[in-house]
C-alpha positions in Angstrom: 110.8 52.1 224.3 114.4 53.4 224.4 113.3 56.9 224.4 112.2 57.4 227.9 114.6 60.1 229.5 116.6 59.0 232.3 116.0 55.5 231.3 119.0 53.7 229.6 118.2 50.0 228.2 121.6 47.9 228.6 120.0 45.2 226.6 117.7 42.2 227.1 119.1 38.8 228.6 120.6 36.5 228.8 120.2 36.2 224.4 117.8 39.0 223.4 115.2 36.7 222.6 111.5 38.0 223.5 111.2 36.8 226.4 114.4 37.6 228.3 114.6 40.2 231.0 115.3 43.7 230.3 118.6 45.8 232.5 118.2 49.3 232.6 120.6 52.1 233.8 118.2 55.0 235.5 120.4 57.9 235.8 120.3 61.8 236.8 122.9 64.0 237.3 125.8 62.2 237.2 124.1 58.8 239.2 122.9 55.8 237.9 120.8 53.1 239.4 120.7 49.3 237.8 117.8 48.0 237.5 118.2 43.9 236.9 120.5 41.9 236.9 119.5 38.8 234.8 122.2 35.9 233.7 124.3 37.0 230.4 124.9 40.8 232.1 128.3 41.0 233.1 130.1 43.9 234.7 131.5 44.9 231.2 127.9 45.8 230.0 127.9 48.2 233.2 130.7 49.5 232.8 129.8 50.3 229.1 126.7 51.8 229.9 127.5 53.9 232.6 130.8 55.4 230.3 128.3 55.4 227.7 126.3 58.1 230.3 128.8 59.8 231.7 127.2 58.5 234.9 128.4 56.3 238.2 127.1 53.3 239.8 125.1 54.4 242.8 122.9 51.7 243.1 121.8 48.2 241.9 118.5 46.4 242.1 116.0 43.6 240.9 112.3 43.6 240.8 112.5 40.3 242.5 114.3 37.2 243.6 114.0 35.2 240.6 116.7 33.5 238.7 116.0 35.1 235.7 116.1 38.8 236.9 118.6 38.4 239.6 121.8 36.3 238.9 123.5 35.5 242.2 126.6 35.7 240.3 126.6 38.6 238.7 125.4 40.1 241.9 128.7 39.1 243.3 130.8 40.5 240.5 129.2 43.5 240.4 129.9 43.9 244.4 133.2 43.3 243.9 133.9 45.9 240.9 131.6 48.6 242.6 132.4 48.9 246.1 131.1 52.5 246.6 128.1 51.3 245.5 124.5 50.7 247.3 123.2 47.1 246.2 119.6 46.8 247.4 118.8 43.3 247.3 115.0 42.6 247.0 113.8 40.6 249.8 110.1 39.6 251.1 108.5 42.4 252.4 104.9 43.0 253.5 102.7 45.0 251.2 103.0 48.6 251.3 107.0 48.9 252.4 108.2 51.5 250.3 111.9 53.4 249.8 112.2 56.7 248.2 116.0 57.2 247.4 116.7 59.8 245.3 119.3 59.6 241.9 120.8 63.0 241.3 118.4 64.7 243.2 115.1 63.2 241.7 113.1 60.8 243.4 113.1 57.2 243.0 110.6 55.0 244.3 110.5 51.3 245.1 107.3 49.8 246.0 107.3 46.2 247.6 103.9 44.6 246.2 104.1 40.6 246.4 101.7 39.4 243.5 104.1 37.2 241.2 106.6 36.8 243.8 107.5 37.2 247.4 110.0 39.9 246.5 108.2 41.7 243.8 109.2 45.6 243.7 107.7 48.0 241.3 110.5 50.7 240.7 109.2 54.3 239.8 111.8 57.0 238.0 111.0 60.7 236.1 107.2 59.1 235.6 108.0 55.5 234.3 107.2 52.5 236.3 109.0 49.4 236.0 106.5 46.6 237.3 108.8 44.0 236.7 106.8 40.3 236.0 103.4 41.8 238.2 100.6 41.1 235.9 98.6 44.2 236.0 94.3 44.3 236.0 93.9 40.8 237.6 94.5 38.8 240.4 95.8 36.3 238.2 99.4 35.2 238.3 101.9 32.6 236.4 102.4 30.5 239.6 101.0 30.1 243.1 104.0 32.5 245.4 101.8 34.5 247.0 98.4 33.6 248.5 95.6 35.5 246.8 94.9 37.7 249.7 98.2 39.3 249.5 98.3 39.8 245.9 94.4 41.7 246.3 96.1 44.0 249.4 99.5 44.7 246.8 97.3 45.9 244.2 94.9 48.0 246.1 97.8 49.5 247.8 99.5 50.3 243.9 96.3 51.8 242.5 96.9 54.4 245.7 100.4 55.3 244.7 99.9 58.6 243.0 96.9 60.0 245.6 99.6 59.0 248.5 102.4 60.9 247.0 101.2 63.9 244.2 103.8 61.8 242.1 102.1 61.4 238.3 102.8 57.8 236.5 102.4 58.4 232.7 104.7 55.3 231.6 105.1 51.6 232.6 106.9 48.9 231.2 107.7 45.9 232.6 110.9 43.3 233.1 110.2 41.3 229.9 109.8 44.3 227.6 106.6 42.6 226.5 103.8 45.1 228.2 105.3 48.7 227.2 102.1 51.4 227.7 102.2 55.1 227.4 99.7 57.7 228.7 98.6 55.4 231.4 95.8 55.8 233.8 98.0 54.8 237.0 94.8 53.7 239.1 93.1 51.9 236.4 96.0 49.5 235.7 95.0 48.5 239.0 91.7 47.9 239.5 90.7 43.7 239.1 88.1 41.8 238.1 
């Protein structure tokens, strides 16, 4: 898993136990984007990673609003040591809101689809998806966040991500580092029962 190009795992959080979150430096050209920012980062693990790189901090993301993927504190820190930098804060969006930003001149795409949470983004970078805590091929989700409706119209609008755009997804992986798949059929990972 830490072979994909462009995609730089800082480590997994807050203990690197199994089921802590996963934060990522993307990065192209010079530019780096963080994805996550779970308790136990600190600003010295960025700072590592992106001298690590040779790379600076043009952005910083979470697939969504919960605690365990976005620390409020570290958030702050980060704001504070980074002040050139873009921080994209996820926020409840209706299905379908997209942003294409691009990261050293390749695109980066962030997909607002609610199905675990209000705030869930998908993040898409040099063919790898990031689908943070979405479960993929059912409607079927840990908790009750999003009424069932929405999380049917989220995944019908994924499964059209690469007919909308001519952008091919051959990789996903997602926040927990517990669903890594290569060779993926994009639109399949979408279709429910």
């Amino acid at each position: 898993m830490r072979n994909l190009p462009g995609w730089h795992l800082l480590g997994s959080f807050p203990d690197d136990d199994p089921d802590d979150v996963g934060s990522w430096l993307l990065h192209n050209d010079g530019e780096a984007l963080l994805l996550e920012v779970p308790p136990g980062l600190t600003v010295d693990d960025v700072a590592a990673g992106l001298a690590s790189r040779g790379v600076g901090l043009r952005y910083a993301t979470a697939s969504h609003l919960h605690e365990d993927h976005f620390d409020a504190a570290c958030w702050k820190k980060l704001q504070e040591a980074y002040h050139g930098t873009h921080f994209i804060q996820p926020t409840e969006a209706q299905v379908g809101s997209e942003t294409l930003i691009t990261l050293g001149g390749e695109p980066l795409w962030l997909l607002k689809a609610p199905k675990h949470s209000p705030s869930d983004t998908i993040t898409i970078f040099r063919g790898v998806a990031m689908t943070g805590d979405i479960e993929l091929g059912t409607l079927n989700s840990v908790n009750d966040e999003v009424p069932q409706a929405t999380k049917a119209a989220s995944m019908e609008y994924l499964q059209g991500f690469e007919e909308r755009t001519g952008y091919h997804v051959h990789t996903i992986v997602s926040a927990h580092l517990n669903d890594f798949r290569q060779g993926v059929n994009w639109h399949s990972l979408f279709e429910v029962e």
